[in-house]
Backbone as a chain_set.jsonl record, in Angstrom:
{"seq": "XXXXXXXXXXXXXXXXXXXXXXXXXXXXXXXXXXXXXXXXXXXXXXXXXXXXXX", "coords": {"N": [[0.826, -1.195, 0.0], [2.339, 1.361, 0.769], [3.977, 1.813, -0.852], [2.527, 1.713, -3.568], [1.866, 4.524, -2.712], [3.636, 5.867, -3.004], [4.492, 5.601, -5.331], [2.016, 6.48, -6.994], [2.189, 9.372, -6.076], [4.803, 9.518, -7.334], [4.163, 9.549, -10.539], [2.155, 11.851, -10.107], [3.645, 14.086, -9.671], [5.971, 13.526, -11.832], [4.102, 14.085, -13.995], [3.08, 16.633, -13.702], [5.43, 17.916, -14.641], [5.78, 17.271, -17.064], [3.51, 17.145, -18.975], [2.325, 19.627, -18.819], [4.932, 21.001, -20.261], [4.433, 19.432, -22.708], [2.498, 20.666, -23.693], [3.015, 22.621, -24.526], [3.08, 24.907, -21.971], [5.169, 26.048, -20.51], [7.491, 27.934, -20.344], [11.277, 27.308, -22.505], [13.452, 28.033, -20.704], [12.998, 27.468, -17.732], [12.004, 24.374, -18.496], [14.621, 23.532, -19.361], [15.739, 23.659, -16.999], [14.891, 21.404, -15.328], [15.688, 19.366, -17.349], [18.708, 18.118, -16.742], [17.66, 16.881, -14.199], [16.003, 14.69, -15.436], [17.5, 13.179, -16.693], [18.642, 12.131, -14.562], [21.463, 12.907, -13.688], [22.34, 15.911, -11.974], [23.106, 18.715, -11.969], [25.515, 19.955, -10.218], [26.077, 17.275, -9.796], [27.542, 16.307, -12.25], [29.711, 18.029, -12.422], [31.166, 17.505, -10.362], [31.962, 15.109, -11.1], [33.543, 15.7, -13.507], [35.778, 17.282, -12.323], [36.908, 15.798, -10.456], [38.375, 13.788, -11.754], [36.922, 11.514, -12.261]], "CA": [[0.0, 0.0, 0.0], [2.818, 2.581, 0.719], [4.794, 1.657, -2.41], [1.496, 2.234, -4.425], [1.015, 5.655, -2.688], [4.243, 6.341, -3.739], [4.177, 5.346, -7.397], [1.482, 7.401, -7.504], [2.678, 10.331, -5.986], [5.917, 10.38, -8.22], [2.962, 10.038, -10.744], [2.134, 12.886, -10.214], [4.552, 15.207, -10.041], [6.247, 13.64, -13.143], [2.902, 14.376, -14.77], [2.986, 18.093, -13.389], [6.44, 18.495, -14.783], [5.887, 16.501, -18.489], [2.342, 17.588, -19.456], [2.708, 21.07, -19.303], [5.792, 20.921, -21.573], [3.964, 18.973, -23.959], [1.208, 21.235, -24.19], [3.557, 24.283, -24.291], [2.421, 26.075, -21.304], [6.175, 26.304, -19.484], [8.886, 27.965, -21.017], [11.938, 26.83, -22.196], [14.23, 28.371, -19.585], [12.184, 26.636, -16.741], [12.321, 22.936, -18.705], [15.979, 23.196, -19.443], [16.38, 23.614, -15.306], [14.662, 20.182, -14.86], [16.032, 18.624, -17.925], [19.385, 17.019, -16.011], [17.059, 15.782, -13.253], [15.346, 13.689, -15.674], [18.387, 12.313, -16.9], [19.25, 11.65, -13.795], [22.604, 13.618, -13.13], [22.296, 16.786, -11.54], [24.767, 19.94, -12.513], [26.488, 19.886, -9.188], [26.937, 15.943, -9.958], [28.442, 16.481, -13.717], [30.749, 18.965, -12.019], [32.198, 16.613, -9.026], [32.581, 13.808, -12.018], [34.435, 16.185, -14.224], [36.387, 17.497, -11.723], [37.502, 14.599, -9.598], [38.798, 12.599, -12.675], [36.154, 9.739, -12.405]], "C": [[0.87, 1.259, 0.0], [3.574, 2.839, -0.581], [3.554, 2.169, -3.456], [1.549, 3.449, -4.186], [2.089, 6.303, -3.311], [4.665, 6.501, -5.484], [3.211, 6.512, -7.449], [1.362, 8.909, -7.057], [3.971, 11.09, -7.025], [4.764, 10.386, -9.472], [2.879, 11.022, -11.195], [2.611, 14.234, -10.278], [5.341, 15.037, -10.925], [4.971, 14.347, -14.283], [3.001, 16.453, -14.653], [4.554, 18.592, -14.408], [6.499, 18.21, -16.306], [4.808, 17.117, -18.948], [2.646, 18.829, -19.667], [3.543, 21.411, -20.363], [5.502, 20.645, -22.865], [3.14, 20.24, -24.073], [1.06, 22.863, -24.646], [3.107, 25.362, -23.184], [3.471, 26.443, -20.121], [7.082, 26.451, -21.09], [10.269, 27.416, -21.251], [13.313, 27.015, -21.038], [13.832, 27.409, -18.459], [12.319, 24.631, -17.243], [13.654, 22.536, -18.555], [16.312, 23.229, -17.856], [15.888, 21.84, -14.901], [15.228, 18.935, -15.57], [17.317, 17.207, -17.235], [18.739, 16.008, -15.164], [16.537, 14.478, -14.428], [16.478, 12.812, -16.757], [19.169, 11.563, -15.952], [20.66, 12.246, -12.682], [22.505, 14.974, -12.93], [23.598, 17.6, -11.762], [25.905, 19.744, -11.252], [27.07, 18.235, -9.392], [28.235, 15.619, -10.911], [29.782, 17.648, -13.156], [31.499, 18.453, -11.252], [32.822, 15.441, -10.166], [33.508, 14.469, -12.672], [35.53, 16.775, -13.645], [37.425, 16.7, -10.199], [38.436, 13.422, -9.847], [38.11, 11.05, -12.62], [35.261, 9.729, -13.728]], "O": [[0.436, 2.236, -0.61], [3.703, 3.91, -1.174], [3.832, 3.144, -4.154], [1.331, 4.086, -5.216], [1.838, 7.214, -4.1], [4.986, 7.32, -6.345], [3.629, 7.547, -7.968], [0.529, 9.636, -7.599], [4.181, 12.251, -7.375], [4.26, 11.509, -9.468], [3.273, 11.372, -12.308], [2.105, 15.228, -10.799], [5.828, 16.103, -11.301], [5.233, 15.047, -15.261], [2.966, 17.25, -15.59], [4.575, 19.75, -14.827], [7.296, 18.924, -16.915], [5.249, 18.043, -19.629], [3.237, 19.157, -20.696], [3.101, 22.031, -21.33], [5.945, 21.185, -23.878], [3.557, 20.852, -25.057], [0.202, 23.707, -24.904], [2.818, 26.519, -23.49], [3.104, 26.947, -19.059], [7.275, 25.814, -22.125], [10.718, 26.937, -20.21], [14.007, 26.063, -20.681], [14.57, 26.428, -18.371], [12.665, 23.777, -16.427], [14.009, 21.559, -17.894], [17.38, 22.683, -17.576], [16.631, 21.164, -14.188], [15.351, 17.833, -15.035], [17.13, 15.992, -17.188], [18.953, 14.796, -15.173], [16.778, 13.315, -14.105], [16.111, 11.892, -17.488], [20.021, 10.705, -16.182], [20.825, 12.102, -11.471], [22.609, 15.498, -14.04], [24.77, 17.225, -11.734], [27.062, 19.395, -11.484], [28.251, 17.948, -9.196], [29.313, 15.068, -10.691], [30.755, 17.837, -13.887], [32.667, 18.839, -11.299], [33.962, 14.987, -10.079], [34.601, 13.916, -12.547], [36.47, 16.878, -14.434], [38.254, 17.084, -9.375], [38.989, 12.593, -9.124], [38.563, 9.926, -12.837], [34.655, 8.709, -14.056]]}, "num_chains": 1, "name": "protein.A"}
């Protein structure tokens, strides 16, 4: 039951963050800030990797 509530909590705030985009109603300044998250690696991450030599 808590695993469900969570599924459908991320859900929803992927939905809040994808829909809009599609539907054009967020600029691109504002997408390009979430874009890393949804690759996964965060700017401060790509910056410790490039700078650490790993």
């Amino acid at each position: 039951d808590t695993k469900r509530r969570i599924d459908v909590f991320a859900l929803s705030i992927y939905s809040l963050a994808v829909f809009p985009k599609a539907l054009g109603h967020v600029d691109e300044a504002t997408t390009d800030l979430f874009d890393p998250l949804d690759r996964g690696l965060h700017q401060s991450q790509r910056f410790w990797k490039k700078h650490s030599g790993h």
